[in-house]
MARVO-739601 format. One record per atom (N, C-alpha, C, CB): residue in one letter; z, x, y. Coordinates in steps of 0.2 Angstrom, whole numbers, padded with zeros to 4 digits, always signed. Glycine has a CB too. Layout:
MARVO-739601
aZXY/...
end
This chain:
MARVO-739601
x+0216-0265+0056/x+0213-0268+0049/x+0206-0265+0048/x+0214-0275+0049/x+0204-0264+0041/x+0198-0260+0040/x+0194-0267+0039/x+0198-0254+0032/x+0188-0266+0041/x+0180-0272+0040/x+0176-0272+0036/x+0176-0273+0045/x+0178-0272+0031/x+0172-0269+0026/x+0164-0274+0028/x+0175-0271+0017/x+0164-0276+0030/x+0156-0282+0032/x+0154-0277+0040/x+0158-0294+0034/x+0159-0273+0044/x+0156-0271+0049/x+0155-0262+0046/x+0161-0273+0057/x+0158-0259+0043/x+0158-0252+0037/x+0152-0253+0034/x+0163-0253+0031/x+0149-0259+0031/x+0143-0260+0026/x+0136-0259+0033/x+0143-0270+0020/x+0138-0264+0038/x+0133-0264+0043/x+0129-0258+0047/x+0137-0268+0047/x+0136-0255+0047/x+0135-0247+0050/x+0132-0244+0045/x+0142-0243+0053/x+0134-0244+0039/x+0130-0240+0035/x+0122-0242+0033/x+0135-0240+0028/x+0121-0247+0032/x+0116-0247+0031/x+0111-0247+0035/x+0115-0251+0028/x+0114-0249+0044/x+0109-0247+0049/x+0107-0239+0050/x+0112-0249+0055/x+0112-0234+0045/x+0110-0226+0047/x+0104-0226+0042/x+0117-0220+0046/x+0108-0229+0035/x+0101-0228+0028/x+0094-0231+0033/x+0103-0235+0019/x+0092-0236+0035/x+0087-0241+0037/x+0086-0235+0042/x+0088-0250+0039/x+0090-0233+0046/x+0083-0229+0053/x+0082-0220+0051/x+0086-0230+0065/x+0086-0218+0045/x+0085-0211+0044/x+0078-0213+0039/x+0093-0205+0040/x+0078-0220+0034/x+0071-0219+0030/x+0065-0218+0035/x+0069-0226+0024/x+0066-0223+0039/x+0061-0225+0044/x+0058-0220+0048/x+0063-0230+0049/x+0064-0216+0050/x+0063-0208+0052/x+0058-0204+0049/x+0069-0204+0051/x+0061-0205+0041/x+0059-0199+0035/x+0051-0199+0035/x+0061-0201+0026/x+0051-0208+0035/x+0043-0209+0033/x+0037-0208+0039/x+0043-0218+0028/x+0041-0209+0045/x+0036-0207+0049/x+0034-0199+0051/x+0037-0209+0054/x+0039-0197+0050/x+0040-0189+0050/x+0032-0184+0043/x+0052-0186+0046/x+0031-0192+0039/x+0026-0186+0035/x+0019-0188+0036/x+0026-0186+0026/x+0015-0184+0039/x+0007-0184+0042/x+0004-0191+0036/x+0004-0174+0039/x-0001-0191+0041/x-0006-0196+0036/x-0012-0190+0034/x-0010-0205+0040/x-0015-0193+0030/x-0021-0187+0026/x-0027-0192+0025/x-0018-0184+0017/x-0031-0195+0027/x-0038-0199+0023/x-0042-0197+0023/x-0041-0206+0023/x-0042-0187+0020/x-0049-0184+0019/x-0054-0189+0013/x-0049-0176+0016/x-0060-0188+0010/x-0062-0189+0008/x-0060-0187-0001/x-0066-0188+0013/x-0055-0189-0002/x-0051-0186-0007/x-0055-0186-0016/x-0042-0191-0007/x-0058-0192-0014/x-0062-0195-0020/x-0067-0191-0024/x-0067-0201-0018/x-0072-0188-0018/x-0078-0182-0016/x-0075-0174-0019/x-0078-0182-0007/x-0069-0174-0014/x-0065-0168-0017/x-0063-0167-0022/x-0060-0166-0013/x-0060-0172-0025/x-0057-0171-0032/x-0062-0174-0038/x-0050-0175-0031/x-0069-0174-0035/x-0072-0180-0040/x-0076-0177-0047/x-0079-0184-0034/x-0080-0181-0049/x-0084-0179-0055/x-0088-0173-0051/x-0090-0186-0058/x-0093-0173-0047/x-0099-0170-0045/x-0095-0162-0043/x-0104-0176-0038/x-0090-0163-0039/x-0084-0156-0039/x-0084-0151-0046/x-0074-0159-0038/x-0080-0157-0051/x-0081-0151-0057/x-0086-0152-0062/x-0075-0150-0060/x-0092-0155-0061/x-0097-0156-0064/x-0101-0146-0063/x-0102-0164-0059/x-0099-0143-0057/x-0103-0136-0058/x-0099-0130-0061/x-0105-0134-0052/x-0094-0132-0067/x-0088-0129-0070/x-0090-0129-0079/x-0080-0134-0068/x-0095-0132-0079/x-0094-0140-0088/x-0094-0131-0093/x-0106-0150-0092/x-0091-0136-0097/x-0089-0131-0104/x-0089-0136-0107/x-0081-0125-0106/x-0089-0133-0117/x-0090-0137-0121/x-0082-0137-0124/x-0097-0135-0125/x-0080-0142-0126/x-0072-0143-0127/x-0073-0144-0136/x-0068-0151-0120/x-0067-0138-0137/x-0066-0140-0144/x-0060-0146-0147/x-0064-0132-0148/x-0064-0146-0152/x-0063-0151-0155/x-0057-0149-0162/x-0070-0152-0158/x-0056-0142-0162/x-0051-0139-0169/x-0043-0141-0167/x-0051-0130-0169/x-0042-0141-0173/x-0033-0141-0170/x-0030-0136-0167/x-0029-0142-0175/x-0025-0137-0162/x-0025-0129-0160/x-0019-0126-0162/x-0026-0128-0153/x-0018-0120-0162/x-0013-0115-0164/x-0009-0117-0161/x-0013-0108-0163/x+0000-0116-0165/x+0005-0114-0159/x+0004-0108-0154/x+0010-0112-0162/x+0006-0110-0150/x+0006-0105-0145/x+0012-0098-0145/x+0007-0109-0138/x+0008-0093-0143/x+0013-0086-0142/x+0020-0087-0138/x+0009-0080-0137/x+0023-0089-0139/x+0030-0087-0135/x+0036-0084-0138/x+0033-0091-0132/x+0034-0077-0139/x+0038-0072-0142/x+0043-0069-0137/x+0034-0067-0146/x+0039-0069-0130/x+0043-0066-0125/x+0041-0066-0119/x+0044-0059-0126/x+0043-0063-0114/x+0044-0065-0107/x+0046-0072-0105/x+0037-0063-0104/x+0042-0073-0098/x+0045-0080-0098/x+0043-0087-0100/x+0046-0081-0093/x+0037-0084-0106/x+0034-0089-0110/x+0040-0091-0114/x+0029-0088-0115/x+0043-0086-0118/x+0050-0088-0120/x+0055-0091-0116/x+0053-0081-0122/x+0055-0090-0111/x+0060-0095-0107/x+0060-0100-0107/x+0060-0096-0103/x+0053-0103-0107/x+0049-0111-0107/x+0047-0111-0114/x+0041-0113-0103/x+0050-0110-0119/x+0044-0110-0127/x+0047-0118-0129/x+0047-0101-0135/x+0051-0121-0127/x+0051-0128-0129/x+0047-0132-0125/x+0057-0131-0130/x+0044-0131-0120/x+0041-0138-0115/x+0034-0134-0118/x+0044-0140-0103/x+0034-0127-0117/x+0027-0124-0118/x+0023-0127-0127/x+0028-0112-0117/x+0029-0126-0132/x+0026-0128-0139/x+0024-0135-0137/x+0032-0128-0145/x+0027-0141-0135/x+0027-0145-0135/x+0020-0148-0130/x+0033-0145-0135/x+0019-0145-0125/x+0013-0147-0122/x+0006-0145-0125/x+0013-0145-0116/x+0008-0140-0127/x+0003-0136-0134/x-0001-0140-0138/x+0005-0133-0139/x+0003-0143-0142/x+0003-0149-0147/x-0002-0156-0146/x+0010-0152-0147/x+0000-0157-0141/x-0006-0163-0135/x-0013-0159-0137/x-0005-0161-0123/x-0014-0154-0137/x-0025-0150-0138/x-0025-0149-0131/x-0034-0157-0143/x-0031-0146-0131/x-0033-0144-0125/x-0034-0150-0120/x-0040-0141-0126/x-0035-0147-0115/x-0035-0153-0107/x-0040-0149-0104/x-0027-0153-0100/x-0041-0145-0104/x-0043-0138-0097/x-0047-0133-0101/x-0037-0132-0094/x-0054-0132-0099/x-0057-0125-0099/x-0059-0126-0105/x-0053-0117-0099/x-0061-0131-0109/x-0064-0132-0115/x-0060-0131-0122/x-0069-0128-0115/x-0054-0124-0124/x-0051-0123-0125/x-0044-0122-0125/x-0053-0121-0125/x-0041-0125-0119/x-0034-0120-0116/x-0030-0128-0114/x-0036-0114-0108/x-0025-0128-0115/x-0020-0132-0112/x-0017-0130-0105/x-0016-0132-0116/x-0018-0134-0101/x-0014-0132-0096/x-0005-0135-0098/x-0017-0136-0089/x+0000-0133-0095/x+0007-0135-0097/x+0011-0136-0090/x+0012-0129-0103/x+0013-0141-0087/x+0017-0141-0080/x+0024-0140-0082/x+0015-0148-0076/x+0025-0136-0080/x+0034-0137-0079/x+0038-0136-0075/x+0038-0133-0081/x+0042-0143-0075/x+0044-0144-0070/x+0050-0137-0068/x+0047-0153-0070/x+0050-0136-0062/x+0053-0130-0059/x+0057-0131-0054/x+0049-0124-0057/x+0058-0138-0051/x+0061-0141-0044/x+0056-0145-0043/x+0064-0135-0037/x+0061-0147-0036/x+0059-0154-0031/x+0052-0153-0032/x+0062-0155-0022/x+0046-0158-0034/x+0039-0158-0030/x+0036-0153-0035/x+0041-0156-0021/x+0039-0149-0038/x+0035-0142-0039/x+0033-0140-0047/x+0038-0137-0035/x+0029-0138-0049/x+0027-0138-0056/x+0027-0131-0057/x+0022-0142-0059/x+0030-0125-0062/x+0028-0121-0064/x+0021-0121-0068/x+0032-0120-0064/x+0016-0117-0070/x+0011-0117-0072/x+0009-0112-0079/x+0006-0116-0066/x+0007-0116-0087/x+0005-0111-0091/x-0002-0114-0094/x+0010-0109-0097/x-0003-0107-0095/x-0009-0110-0099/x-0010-0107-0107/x-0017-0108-0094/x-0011-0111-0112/x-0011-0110-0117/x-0016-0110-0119/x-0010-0113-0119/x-0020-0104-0125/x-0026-0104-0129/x-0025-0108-0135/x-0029-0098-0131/x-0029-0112-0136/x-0030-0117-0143/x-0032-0115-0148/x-0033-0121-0143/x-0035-0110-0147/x-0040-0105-0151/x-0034-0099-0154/x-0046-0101-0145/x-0033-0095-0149/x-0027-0088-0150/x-0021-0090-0150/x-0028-0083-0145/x-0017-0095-0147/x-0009-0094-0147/x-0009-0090-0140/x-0005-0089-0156/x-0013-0088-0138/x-0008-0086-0132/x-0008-0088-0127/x-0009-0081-0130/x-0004-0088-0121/x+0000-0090-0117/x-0003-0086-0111/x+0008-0089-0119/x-0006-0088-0105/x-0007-0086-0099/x-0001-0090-0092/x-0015-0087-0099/x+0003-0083-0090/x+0006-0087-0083/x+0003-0083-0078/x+0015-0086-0082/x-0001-0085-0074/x-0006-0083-0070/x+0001-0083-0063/x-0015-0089-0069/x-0001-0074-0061/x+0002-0072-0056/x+0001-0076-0049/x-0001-0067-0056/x-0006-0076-0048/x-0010-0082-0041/x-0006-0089-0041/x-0019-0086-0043/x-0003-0089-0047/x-0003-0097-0048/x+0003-0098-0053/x-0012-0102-0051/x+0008-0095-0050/x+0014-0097-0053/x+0018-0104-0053/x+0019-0092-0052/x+0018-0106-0047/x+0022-0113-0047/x+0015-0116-0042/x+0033-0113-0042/x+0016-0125-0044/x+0013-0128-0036/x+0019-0132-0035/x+0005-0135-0035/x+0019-0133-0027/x+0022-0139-0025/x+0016-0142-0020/x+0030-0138-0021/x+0019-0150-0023/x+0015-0157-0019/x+0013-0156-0014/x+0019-0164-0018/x+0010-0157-0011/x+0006-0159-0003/x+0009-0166-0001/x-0004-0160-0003/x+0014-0165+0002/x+0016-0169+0008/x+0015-0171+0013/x+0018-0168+0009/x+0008-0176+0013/x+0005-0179+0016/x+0004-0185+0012/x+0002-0175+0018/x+0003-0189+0017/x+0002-0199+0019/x-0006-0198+0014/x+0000-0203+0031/x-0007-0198+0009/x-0014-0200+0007/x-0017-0207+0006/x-0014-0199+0001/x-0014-0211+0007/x-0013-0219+0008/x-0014-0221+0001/x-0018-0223+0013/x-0020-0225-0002/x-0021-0228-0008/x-0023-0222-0014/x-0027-0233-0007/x-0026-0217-0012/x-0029-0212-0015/x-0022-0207-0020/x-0033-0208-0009/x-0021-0206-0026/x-0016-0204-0030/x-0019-0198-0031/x-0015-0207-0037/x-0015-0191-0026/x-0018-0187-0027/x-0012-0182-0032/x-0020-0185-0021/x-0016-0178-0034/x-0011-0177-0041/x-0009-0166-0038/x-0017-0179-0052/x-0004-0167-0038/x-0002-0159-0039/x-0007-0154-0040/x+0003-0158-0046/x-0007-0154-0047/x-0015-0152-0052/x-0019-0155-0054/x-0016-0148-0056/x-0026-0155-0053/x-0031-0160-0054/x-0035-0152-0059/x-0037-0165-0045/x-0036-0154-0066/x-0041-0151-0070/x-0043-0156-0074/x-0039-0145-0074/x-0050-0153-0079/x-0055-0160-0084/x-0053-0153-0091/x-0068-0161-0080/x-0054-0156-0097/x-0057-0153-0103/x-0062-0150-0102/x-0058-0157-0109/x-0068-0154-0100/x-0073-0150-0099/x-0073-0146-0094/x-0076-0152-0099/x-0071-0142-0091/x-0071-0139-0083/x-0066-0133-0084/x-0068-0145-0075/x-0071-0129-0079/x-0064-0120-0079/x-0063-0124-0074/x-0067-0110-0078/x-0063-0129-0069/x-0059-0130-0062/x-0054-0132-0062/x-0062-0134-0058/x-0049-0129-0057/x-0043-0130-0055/x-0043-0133-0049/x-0039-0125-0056/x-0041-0138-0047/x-0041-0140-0039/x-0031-0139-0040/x-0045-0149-0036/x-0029-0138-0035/x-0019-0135-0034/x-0021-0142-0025/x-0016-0120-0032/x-0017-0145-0025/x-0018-0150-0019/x-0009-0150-0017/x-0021-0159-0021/x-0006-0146-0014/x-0001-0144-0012/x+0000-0135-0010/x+0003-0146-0017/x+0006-0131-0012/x+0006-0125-0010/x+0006-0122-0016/x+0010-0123-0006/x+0003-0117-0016/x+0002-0112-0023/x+0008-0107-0021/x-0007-0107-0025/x+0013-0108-0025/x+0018-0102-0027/x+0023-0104-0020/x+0014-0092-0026/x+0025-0109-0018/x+0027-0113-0014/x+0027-0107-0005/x+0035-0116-0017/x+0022-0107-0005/x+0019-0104+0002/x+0016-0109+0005/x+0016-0099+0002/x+0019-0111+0012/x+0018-0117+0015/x+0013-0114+0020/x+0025-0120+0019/x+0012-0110+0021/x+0003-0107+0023/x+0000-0109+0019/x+0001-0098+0022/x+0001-0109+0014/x-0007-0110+0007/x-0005-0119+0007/x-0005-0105-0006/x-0002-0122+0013/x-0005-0130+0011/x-0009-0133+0011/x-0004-0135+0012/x-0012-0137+0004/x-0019-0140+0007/x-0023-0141+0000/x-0025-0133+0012/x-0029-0139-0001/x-0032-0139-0008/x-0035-0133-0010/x-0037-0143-0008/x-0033-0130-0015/x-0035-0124-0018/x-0039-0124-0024/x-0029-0122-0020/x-0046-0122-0022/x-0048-0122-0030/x-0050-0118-0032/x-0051-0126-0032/x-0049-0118-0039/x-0048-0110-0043/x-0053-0110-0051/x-0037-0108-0045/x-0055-0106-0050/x-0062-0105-0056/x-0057-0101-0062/x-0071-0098-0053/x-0056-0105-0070/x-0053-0099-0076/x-0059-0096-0078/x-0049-0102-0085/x-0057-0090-0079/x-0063-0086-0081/x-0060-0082-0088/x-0066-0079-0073/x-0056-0085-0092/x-0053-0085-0100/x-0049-0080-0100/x-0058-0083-0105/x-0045-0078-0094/x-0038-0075-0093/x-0037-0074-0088/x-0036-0070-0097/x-0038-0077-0081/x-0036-0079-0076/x-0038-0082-0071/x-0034-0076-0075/x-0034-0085-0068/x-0037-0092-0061/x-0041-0086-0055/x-0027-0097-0055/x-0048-0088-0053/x-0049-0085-0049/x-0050-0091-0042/x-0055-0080-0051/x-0048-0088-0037/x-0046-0092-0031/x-0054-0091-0027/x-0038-0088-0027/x-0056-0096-0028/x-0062-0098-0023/x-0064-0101-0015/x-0064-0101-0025/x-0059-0106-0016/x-0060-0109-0009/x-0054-0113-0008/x-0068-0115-0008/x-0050-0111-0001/x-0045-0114+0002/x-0046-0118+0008/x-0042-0111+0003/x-0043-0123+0006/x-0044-0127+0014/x-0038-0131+0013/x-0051-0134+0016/x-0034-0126+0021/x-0028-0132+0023/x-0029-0137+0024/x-0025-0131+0029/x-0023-0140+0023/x-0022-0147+0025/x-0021-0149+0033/x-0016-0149+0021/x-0021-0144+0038/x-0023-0145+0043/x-0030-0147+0047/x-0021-0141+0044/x-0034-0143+0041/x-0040-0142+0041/x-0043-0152+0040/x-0043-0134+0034/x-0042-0150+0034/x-0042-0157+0029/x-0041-0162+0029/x-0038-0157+0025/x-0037-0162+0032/x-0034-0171+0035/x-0035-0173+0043/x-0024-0172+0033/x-0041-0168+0046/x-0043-0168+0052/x-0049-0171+0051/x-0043-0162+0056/x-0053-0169+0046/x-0060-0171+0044/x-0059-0178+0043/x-0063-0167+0038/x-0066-0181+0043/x-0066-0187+0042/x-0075-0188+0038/x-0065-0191+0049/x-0077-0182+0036/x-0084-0181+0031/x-0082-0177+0025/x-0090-0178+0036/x-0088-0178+0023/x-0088-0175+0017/x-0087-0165+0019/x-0096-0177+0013/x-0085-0161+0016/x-0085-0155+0014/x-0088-0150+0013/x-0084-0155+0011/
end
């Protein structure tokens, strides 16, 4: 005769010690994340952010056309980034955003080669909400807090200077590096 109360028992003892598993299996991280990601970080980036309405964006072809509905539509929001430019996340899988950047000004569409997809940084940050991509309206700065272009070598924090048609990669620090420290940067 089948038990369904000893079936439920067994089952939920595998759910309860594979989470328990899961969640100790992911590193803890308490760099100084506040600092790194803070005002005074992209305070040495500032631009002056317009104020105009902005153009639809170019997606006549490539793989802007691919995305031209999540890309029109993030457009429409106005600038976030670089004074002028929208950044647009798309989602591309588990954890991982593909990346456009839109001119508000021109309609066009940048998909920066360096920085085709992030995925999340899978690490224990405890209270601190660290975000995928951290950019300001006012700031060419890009911080990428996971892997750029899902290369598990590049985990960590990435931050990257627009210089008005492409991300330039400045300073990388694993998350190995990263979450060993316990001072400032």
């Amino acid at each position: 005769m089948f038990h369904w109360r000893a079936a439920f028992a067994s089952i939920a003892a595998i759910v309860i010690s594979s989470d328990v598993a899961a969640q100790s299996a992911i590193p803890k991280c308490f760099a100084p994340f506040a600092t790194l990601v803070g005002d005074r970080t992209f305070a040495r980036y500032t631009v002056d952010v317009s104020r105009s309405k902005p153009v639809p964006p170019d997606v006549s072809e490539g793989v802007a056309h691919t995305y031209r509905t999540v890309i029109r539509e993030g457009a429409k929001l106005g600038p976030n980034f670089a004074g002028h430019y929208t950044i647009i996340e798309i989602g591309c899988g588990a954890a991982t955003s593909c990346v456009a950047i839109a001119d508000a000004i021109t309609g066009h569409v940048y998909l920066p080669s360096n920085l085709r997809s992030a995925t999340a940084l899978l690490w224990d940050t405890g209270q601190f909400d660290l975000k995928r991509l951290t950019y300001r309206p006012d700031s060419r700065l890009l911080i990428v807090a996971g892997e750029p272009n899902e290369n598990e070598n590049r985990a960590g924090l990435s931050y990257y200077r627009w210089n008005g048609s492409q991300l330039i990669l400045m300073r990388f620090v694993p998350a190995t590096v990263l979450c060993k420290r316990s001072t400032k940067l």
